[in-house]
C-alpha positions in Angstrom: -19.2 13.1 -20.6 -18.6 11.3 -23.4 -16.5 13.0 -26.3 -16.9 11.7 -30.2 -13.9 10.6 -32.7 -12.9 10.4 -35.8 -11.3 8.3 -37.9 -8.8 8.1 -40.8 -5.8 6.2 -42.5 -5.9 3.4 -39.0 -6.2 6.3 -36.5 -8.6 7.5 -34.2 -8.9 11.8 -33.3 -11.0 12.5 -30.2 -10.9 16.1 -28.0 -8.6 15.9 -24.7 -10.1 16.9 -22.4 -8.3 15.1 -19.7 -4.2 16.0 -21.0 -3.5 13.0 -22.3 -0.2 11.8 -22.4 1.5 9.4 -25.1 1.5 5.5 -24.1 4.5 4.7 -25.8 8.1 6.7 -25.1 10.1 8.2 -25.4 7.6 10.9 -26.9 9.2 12.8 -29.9 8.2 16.1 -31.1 5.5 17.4 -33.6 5.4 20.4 -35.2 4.0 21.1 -38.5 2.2 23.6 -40.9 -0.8 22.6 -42.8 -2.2 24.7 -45.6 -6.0 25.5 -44.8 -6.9 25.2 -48.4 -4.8 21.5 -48.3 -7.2 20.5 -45.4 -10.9 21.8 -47.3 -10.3 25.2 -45.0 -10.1 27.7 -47.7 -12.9 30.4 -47.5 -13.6 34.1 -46.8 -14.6 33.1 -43.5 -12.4 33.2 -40.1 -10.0 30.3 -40.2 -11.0 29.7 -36.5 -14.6 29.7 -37.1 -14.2 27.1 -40.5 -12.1 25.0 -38.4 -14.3 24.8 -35.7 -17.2 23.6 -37.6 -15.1 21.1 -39.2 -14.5 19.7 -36.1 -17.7 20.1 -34.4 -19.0 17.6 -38.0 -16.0 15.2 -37.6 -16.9 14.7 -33.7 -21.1 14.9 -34.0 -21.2 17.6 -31.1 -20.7 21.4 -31.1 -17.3 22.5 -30.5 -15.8 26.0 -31.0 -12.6 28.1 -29.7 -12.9 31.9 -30.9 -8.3 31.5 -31.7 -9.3 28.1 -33.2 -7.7 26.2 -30.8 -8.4 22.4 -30.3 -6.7 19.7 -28.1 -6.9 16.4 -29.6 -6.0 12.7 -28.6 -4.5 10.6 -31.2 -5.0 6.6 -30.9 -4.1 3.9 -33.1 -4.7 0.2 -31.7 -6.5 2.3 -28.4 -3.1 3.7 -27.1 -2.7 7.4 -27.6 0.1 7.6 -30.0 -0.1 11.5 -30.0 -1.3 14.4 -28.2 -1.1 17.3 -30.3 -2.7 20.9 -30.4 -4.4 21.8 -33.5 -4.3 25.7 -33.8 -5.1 28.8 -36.2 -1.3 30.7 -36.8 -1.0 33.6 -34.8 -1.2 36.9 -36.6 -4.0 36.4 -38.9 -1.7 34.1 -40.7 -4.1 31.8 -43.2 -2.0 28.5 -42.2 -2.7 25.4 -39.0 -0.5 25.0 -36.5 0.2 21.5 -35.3 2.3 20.9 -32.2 2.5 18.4 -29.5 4.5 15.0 -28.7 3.7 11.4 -30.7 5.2 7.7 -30.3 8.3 7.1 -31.8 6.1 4.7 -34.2 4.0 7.5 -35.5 5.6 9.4 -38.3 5.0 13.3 -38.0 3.9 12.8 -42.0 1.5 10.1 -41.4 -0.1 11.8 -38.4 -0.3 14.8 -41.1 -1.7 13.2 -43.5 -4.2 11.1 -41.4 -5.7 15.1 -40.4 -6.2 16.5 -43.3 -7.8 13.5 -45.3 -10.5 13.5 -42.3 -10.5 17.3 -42.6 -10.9 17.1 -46.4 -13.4 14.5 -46.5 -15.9 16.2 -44.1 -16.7 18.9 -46.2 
């Protein structure tokens, strides 16, 4: 089964399915917040449920995690250059959790930012 993608700032987002590890090494570390109102999140509704539907525009099929909870391969050039978990904070807290390894060659910032335009510009 074939997954979608999507696209922003030279980088390509697509669900893993499969646990995907990084093509280029040593893999470095990502963890970062990202406001939900930065990303086009903010609302009344569940965090999990807004981000889901983001998702589920951005890839063209349904997709939906009741902790908002998504797995996503990161490619640039058709090697993954991050494997990263994209997550609602525990607690109720109103804020996405990023975390997961990258290539050396992809900032943490540019992977950020990369996110939250395609976020943003689905709405």
């Amino acid at each position: 089964m074939t997954t979608g993608f999507f696209e922003a700032r030279g980088l390509r987002f697509r669900l893993d399915r499969e646990g995907v590890l990084v093509s280029e090494g040593p893999a470095r570390p990502v963890q970062a917040r990202i406001d939900p109102d930065e990303a086009g999140l903010g609302g009344d509704e569940p965090l999990a449920e807004l981000l889901g539907r983001r998702l589920s525009a951005l890839l063209g099929a349904p997709v939906s995690d009741e902790e908002g909870t998504f797995d996503l391969a990161v490619e640039r050039e058709r090697a993954v250059v991050a494997a990263v978990q994209l997550s609602c904070g525990e607690d109720d807290e109103d804020v996405l959790d990023l975390l997961g390894e990258r290539a050396p060659s992809l900032p943490v910032r540019a992977l950020v930012e990369a996110l939250i335009e395609a976020l943003r510009g689905s709405g």
